[in-house]
C-alpha positions, -999 to 999 in steps of 0.1 A, spaced: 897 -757 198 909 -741 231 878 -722 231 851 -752 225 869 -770 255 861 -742 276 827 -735 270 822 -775 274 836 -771 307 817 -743 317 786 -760 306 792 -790 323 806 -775 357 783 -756 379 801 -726 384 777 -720 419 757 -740 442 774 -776 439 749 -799 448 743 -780 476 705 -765 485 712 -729 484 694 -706 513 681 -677 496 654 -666 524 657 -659 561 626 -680 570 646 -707 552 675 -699 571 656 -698 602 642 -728 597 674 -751 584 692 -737 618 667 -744 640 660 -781 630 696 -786 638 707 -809 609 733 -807 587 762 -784 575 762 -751 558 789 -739 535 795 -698 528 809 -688 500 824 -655 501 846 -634 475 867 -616 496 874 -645 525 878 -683 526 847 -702 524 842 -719 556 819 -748 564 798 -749 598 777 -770 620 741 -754 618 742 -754 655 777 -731 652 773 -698 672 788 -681 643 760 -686 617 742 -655 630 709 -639 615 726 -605 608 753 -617 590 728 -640 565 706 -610 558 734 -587 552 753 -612 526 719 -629 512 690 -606 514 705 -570 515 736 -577 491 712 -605 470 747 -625 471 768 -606 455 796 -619 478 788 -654 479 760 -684 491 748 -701 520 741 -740 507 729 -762 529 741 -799 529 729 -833 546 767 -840 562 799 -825 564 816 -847 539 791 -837 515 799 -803 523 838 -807 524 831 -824 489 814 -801 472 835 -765 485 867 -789 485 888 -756 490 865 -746 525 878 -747 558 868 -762 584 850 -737 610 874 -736 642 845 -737 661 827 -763 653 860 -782 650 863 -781 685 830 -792 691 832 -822 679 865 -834 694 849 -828 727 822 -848 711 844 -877 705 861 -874 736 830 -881 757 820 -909 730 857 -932 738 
């Protein structure tokens, strides 16, 4: 019985990619960063996943190709999503990029 459960589960729950539009090319990467919209969660094996602003300084090029197109994600994704809640709700165990954090208090700040 224990066993049926699991494999329901399994079925059911995506094991990768949550909703989220997994990057799988640097053009796409390129492309997704440069139109400035949106929020991109990594996944990684060995650190926490983090979610960042696409405009965050700390997305860089090198880092993408070396985790996505040299290691063919072995280590973890790039997915793209439409806001940050969507992100937050789909990688519910993600932090919050420092960075971008700061970013938009100041943004708030200038908005009150």
């Amino acid at each position: 019985y224990i066993a049926k459960l699991h494999l329901q589960l399994v079925s059911v729950i995506p094991m990768q990619n949550p909703s989220g539009n997994e990057i799988k090319t640097l053009e796409e990467f390129k492309s997704i960063t440069s139109e400035g919209e949106g929020f991109i969660a990594i996944t990684d094996k060995a650190n926490p996943d983090r979610i960042h602003s696409v405009t965050c300084s700390r997305l860089r090029e090198d880092w993408f190709v070396e985790k996505i197109v040299t290691n063919k994600g072995k280590s973890g994704l790039y997915l793209w999503y439409p806001s940050s809640v969507a992100a937050q709700k789909a990688n519910s165990d993600a932090l919050g990029c420092a960075k971008c954090d700061e970013i938009i208090k100041k943004i708030r700040q200038i908005k009150q």
